[in-house]
N, C-alpha and C positions, 0 to 999 in steps of 0.2 A: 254335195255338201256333207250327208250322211257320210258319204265313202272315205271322206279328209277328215273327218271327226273321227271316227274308228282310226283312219292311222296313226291319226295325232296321238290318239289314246297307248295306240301299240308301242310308241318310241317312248313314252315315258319311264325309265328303269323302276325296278322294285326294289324297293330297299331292304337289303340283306339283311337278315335277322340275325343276334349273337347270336350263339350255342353258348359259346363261356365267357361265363360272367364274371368268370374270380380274375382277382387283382392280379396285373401282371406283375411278374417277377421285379422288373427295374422299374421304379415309378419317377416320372419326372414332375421335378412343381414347380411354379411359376417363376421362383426365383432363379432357378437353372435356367429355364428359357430365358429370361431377363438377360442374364449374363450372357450369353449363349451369345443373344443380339450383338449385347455391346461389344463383347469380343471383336465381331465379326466388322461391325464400326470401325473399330481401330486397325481392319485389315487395309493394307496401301493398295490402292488399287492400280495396276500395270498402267505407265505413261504412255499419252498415248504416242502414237504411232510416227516419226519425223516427217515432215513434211518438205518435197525438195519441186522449189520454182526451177519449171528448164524454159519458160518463153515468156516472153514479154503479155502477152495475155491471161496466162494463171497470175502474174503476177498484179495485174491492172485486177483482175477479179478477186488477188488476196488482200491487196489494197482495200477496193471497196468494201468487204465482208467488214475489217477491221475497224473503218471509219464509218462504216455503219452500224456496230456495235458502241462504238464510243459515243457516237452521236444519241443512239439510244440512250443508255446510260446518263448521258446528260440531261437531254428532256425528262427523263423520272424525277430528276433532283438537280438543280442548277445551281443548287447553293454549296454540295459539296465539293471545293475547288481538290481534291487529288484525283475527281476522275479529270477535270479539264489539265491538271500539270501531268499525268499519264497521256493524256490524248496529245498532250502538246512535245510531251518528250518522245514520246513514239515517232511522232512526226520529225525532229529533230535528229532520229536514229538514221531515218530515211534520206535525209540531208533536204527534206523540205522547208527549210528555214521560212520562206514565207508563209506558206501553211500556218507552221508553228506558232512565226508572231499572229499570225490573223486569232489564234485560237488562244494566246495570251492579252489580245487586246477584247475579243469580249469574255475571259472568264473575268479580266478586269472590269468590267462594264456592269458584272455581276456583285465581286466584292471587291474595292477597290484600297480598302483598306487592309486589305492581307498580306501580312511581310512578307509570308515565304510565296506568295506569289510575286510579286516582285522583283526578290531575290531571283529566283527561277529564269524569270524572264530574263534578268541583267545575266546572270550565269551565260545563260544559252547565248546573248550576243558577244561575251568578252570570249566564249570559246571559240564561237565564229569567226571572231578579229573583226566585226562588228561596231570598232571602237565609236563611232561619231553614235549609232545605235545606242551601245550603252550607254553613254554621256547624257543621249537624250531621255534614257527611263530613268538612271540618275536625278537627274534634273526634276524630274515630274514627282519623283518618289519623296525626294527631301521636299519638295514642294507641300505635296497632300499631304506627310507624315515629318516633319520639321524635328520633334521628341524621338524618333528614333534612331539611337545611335548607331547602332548597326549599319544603316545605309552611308550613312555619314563617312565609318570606318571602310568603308569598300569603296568608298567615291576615290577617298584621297588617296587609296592603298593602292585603286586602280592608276591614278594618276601620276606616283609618283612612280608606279613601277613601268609606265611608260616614256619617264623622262620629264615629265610637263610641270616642272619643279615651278612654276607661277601660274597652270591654273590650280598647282595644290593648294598652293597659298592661297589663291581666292578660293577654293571651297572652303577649307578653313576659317577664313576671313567672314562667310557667309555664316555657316556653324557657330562660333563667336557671338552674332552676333544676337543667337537666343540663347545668351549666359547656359551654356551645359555644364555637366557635371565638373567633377573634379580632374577624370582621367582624363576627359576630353581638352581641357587645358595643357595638362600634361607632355599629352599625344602632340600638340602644337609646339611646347615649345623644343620635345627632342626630334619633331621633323625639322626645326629650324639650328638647334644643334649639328645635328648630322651634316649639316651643309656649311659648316661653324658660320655662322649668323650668329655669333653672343649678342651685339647691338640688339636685334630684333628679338632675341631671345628677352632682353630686359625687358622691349619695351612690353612685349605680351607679359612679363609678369608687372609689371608698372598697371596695367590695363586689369590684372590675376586679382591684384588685392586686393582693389578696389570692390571687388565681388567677394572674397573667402581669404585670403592666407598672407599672410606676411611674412610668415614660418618660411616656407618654400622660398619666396624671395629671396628674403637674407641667405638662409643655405646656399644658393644657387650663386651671390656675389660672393660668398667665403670659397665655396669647391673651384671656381674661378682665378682666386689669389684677391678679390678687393676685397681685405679686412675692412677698410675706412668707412667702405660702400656698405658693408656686411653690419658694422654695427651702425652705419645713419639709420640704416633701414630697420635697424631694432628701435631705435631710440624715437623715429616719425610713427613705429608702430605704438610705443607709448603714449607719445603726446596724442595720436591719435585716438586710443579707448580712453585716455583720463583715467579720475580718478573715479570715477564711478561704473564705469565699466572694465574694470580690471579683470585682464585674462591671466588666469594660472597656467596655461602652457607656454604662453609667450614669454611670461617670466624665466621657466625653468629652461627654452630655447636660449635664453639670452642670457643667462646665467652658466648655462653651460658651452656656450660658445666663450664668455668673457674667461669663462675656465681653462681650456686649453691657449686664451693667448696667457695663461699664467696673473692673470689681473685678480687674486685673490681676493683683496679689501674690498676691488669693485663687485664681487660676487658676494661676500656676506655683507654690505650695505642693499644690493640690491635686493637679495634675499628677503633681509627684515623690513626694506621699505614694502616687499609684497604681503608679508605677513600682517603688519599691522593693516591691509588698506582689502585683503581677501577676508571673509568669511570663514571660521573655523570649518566648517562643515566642507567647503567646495576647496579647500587648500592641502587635501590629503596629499598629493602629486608632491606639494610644492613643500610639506615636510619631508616628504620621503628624501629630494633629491636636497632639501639642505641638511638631514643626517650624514646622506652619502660624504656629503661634501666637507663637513665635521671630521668624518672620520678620514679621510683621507689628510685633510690638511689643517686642523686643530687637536687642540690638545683634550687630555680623558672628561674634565669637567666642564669642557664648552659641551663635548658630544651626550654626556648624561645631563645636563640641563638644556638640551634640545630635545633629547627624546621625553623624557618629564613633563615639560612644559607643554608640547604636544599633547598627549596624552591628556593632562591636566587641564588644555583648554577644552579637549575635546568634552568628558565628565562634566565640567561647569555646564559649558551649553546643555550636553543631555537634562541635567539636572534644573536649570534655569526654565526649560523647555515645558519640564514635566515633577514638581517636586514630587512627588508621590510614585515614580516608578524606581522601586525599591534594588535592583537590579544592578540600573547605573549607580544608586549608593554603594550600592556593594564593590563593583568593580574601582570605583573612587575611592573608597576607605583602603583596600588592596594597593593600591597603589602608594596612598599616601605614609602605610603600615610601613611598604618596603624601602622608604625615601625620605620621610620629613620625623623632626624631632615630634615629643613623644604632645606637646602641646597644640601641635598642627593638627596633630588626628586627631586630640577630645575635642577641638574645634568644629572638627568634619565632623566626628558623632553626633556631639551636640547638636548641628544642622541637621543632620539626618535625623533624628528622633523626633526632632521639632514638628516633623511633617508629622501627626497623628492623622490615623484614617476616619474619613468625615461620616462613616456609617460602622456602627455599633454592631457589627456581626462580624462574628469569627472567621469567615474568609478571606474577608477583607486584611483581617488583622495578622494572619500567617507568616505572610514573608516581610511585615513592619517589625515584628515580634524577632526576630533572628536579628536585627542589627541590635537592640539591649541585648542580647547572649553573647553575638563577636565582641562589643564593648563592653563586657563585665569579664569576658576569658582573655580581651587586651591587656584589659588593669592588672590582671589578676598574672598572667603568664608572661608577659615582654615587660609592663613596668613593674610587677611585683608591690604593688600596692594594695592591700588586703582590704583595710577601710576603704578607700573609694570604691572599691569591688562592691564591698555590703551596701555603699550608698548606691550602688548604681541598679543593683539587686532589686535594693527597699523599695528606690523612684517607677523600676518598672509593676512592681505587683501595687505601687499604689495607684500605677496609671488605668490598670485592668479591669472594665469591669465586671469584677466577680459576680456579679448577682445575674448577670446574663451568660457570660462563657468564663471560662478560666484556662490558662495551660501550665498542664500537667508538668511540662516539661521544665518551666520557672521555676517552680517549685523546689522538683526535685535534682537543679541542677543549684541551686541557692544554698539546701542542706549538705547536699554532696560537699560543697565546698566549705561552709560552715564545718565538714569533720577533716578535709582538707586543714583547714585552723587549730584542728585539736579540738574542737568546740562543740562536742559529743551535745550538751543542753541545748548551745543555740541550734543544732541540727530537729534536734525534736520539738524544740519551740516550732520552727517552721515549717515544721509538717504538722506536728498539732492545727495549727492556725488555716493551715490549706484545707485538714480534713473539717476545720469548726466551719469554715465558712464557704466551701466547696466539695464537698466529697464527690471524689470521683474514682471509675476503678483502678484509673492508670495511678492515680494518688494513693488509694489505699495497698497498691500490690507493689507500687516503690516503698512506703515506709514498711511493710513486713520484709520484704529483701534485704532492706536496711538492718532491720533488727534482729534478721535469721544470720546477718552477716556479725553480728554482734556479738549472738548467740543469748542474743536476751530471748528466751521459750515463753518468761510466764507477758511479755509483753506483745510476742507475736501469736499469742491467743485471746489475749484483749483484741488486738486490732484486727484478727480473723471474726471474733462476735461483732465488734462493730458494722465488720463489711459487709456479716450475714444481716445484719439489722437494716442497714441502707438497701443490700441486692439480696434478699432472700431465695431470688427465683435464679441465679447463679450457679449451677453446676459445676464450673471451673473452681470456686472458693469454694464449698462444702468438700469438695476431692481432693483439694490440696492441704484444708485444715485436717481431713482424715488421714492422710498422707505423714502430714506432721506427729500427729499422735502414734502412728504405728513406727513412724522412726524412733521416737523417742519409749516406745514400748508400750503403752499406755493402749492396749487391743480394747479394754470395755467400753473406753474413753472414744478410741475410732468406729467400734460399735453403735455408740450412743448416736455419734455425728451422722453414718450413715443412717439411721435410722429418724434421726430430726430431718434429714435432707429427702429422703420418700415419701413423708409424710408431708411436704408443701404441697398445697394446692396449684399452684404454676410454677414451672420450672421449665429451662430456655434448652437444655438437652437431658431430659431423662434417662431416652434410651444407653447416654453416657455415663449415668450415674451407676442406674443399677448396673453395668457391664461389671462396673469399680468395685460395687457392695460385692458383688458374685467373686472377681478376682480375689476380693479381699478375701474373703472367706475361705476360697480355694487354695491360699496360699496360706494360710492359720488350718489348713485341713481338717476344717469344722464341715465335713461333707452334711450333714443331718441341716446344719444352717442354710447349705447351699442348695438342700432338695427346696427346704419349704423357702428358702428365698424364687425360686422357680417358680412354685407354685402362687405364691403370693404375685409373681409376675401374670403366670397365666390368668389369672382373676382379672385384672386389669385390661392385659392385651393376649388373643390369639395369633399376634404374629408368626409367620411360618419360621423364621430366625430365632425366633426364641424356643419354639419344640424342637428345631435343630442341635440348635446348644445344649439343650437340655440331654436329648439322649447322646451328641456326644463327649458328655461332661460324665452321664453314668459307664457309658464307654470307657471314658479316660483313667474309671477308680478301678483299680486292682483289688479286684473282689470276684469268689465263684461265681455270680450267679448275673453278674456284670451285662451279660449278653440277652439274659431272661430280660433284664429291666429296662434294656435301652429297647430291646424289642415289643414291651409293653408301654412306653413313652409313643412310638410309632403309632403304635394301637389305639392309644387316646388322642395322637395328634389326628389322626385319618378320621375317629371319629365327631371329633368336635369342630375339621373342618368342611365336613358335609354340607353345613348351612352354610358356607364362606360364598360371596358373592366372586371373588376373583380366584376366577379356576386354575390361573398360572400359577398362584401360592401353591396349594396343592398339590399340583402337579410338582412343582417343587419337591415338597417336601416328598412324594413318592417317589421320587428319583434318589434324593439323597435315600430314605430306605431301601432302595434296589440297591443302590451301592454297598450299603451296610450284611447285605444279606449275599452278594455276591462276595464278600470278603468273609461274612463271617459264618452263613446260614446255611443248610442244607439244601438238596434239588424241591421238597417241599414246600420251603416256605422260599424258596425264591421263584416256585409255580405261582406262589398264592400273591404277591406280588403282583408277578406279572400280569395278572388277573384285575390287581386293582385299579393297573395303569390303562386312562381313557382312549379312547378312539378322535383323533383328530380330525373332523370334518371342515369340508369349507361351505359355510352359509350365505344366503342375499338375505340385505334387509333395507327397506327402505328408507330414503334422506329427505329431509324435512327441513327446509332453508330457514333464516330469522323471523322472514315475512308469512312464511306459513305454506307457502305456495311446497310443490312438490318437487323435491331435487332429485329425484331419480334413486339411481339405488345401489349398493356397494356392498361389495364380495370381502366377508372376515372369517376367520378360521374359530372352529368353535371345538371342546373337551367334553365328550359324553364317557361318563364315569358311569360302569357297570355296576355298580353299589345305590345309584340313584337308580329309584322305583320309578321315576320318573320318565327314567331316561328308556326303560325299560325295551318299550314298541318302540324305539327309535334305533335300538340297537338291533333288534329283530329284523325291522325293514332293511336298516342296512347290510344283514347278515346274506338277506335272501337276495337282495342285490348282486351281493356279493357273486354268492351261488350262481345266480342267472346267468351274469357278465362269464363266469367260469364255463358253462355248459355250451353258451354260444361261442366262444374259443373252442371246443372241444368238435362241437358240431360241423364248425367250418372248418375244421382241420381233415375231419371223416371225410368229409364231400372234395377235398381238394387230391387228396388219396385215393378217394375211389373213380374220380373223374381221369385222375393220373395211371390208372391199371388198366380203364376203359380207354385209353387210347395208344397203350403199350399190346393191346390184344390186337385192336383190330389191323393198328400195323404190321405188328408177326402175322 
């Protein structure tokens, strides 16, 4: 035992130690292997090898292999019938027909309801000639599966293409009689065409309508030559829906068959008896084809009063449906604008406005509000009647109410017109009256338009103080009344305004205002105004945008010393934003000064510079969810600015990092070199 344990021991190999440890030259990772595989997946692998039966015994043992296999397959899963239709068509290859069936009769045993087994089975005996076979899975199949027409259409397709023109007709005759579809009616009566059987062709449609179509029918006694036959059958198919079940296609069939015998009177009486006794809604068909029929064979003002009248039933109904869906008013009024005199349509307005909306809020009231605007630009523009204009003007602003919402747009489409009239007072009346008992800004910025259109100055500074007094905290009005004052020359006056406007406590855009003050000045080349306008800003905000502006604004003046001061602007912006919480600003504005010093400054001060600009490191810091619990922890890039005392060991540490990462490159470069000499020697 000692002796087998020692050898055991001996045959164990030792494990070869490296000598060299360095990276090899080509490195492969994982994703190259990966690849590498699936390449090799997608290689085809050589087919195999032909296989050639020479005697009746390979052949009995290639048999067996194969129906031993298929058998297999089968007991794994008895439910998938395409191993049993593979097993059975194999068989079939073989010309073992009975085989075959025995292996269609129990994958049937298994699901019996499977078409395309079925199918399969019948296939396999009509290519046999099989025929009494087929007839009989036929038979079984419509039997267990009665709704499927498929088998239906190969029984009789079988039947007829063997001649057996009467048991077609009884397959048929069986089919029939669980009411199938449409086609399948169809299919009946042009197998019984084909054989010209018209007789039997009626009576299967006589049998047809009784279950769906009438249509078909009649067609089928007209294409034939029996007109007489062609219209009883329209006229049994009225009496039969009545009048309460009236069909709009059986109309337009029957109206356009009376058409081509030329029976015109009988087509527009039947026309109109379908119209009154149809629903506007479900009769669209049956306008259409009595326009057609207008226009073909009537004169210009039967065919505009059919297409009108359409139309106009159709808008009633919407309208009767829904008064309040302001849409189909609209499309009604349009209609009636383009077609009826001028007292039809105040008729239709008047309805439509009647409809007032039953909740008191301005959404509501939006699109009610547009039908008084189209009926006061009606009066006003097509009949030219100026006074019912103002009446209809008056009736809507006294419908509104103003203590809750107002529109602007009434208003100022009231006085518009009013100077439309010549009637410069009643225009200002009506905006006086909007601004006493609604000011709003769309009201007060249409009367100053008005008035600058005028060219009345001292009236559109009254209504600029007005608007300041309602909206004080408006920086669009305070920029535009200063705006006003410098066109008209008056600088102390736009002065003034800019300086009442900085001096609000709230205001909706500042940073826009003062932009305006600074332009303004900038353009009156009051530079001295525009330093301490700066400064009065820096007081306020340290934004990085404003120290930018600033030195590129002393930049911008054509002056020696231009470059000293935008680069002492720099100077005070880098110092004051030391304490800035958001280091991007910063860094910001050290870039735009790198810029400025790379265009204008010497190798010195764009050393000093680059000096100032931070080191971007990447940090973790821990996540702390709503509930308190610990979310883990996430990687943000952070600016250590060598001017912070702060940052000071942090720049240090990283320095020396730095240095190390550099020496361990250097290191392993030495050893890779000298390990490369030590084996160029010992080979020579």
């Amino acid at each position: 035992k000692m002796a087998s344990t020692a050898a055991g021991k001996q045959r164990i190999p030792k494990v070869a130690k490296v000598k060299n440890k360095a990276p090899a030259e080509v490195q492969i990772t994982a994703e190259q292997l990966l690849r590498e595989a699936k390449e090799r997946e997608l290689e085809l692998l050589p087919p195999p090898p032909k296989q050639k039966i020479t005697d009746e015994e390979e052949l009995n043992d290639y048999k067996l292999r194969k129906r031993k296999g298929f058998e297999d397959n089968i007991r794994k899963n008895r439910t998938v019938i395409s191993n049993w239709i593979k097993y059975a068509q194999w068989e079939e290859s073989l010309k073992e027909i009975q085989r075959a069936r025995s292996i269609y009769e129990r994958a049937l045993d298994v699901d019996h309801r499977n078409i395309t087994l079925w199918l399969k089975y019948a296939e396999m005996e009509m290519k046999s000639r099989q025929v009494n076979h087929a007839r009989n899975i036929w038979d079984r199949a419509i039997t267990i599966l009665p709704r499927v027409n498929q088998f239906w259409y190969k029984y009789t397709y079988m039947e007829e293409m063997l001649g057996n023109v009467a048991g077609c007709r009884q397959v048929f005759e069986r089919w029939m009689e669980w009411e199938p579809d449409e086609q399948a009616w169809h299919s009946y009566i042009n197998f019984e065409l084909r054989y010209k059987e018209v007789d039997k062709a009626r009576t299967i449609y006589e049998r047809y309508i009784l279950l769906l179509n009438w249509i078909k029918y009649a067609r089928f006694e007209e294409k034939h030559g029996y007109i007489a036959h062609s219209r009883k059958v329209y006229e049994r198919a009225v009496e039969f829906f009545g009048e309460e079940h009236v069909d709009e296609n059986l109309f337009v069939a029957f109206a356009k068959f009376e058409e081509t015998q030329k029976e015109f009177e009988r087509v527009r009486v039947m026309y109109k008896y379908a119209l009154d006794r149809i629903p506007k809604h479900q009769a669209q068909e049956l306008f259409k084809n009595y326009t057609m029929f207008e226009k073909k064979f009537g004169d210009r003002r039967g065919i505009e009063d059919v297409i009108v009248s359409k139309r106009r039933f159709q808008y009633e109904e919407e309208v009767k449906a829904n008064p309040h869906n302001y849409d189909a008013w609209f499309d009604y009024l349009r209609l009636v604008e383009s077609d009826a005199d001028p007292d039809t349509v105040r008729e239709v307005y008047e309805r439509a406005i009647a409809n007032i909306p039953p909740i008191q809020e301005k959404r509501h009231w939006r699109r009610y509000i547009y039908l008084w605007i189209n009926y006061a630009l009606y009066e006003e523009l097509e009949v030219k009647d100026p006074e019912r204009t103002r009446q209809v003007y008056q009736a809507c602003l006294d419908l509104i109410p103003h203590k809750k919402f107002t529109f602007a747009k009434i208003w100022l489409l009231y006085s518009q017109f009013e100077i439309r009239q010549k009637n410069l007072q009643g225009a200002r009346k009506v905006m006086g009256t909007a601004i006493g008992k609604c000011p709003k800004n769309k009201l007060l910025k249409g009367y100053i338009e008005l008035e600058l259109q005028l060219r009345e100055f001292d009236r559109c500074r009254k209504l600029y103080e007005k608007y300041l007094e309602f909206s004080p905290e408006n920086c669009t009005t305070w920029i535009k009344f200063a705006e006003l004052e410098t066109i008209l020359g008056d600088i102390d006056r736009a002065r003034a305004i800019f300086e009442l406007a900085i001096g609000q406590p709230r205001l909706d855009m500042p940073e826009v205002l003062w932009k305006s003050y600074i332009d303004f000045e900038i353009e009156q080349e009051e530079f001295g105004n525009t330093r301490n306008l700066y400064k009065r800003l820096l007081q306020r905000t340290q934004h990085v945008k404003v120290w930018i502006s600033y030195a590129k604004f002393e930049l911008s003046i054509d002056s020696p010393d231009r470059l000293q001061k935008c680069r002492q602007i720099y100077e005070e912006a880098n110092k004051s934003m030391r304490s800035c919480e958001e280091k991007e600003e910063r860094l910001m504005l050290l870039e735009s000064w790198r810029e400025f010093e790379r265009e204008f400054g010497s190798d010195s001060t764009r050393e000093r510079v680059r000096k100032l600009l931070p080191e971007k490191v990447k940090k973790r810091r821990k996540l702390t969810a709503e509930d308190g619990s610990d979310a883990g922890w996430e990687e943000y890039y952070d600016y250590i600015f060598p001017e912070d005392a702060a940052n000071q060991p942090n720049l240090k540490l990283l320095a020396m990092a730095k240095m190390w990462k550099k020496q361990q490159q250097e290191d392993r470069g030495f050893v890779c070199n000298l390990q490369s000499l030590c084996g160029y020697v010992i080979k020579g």
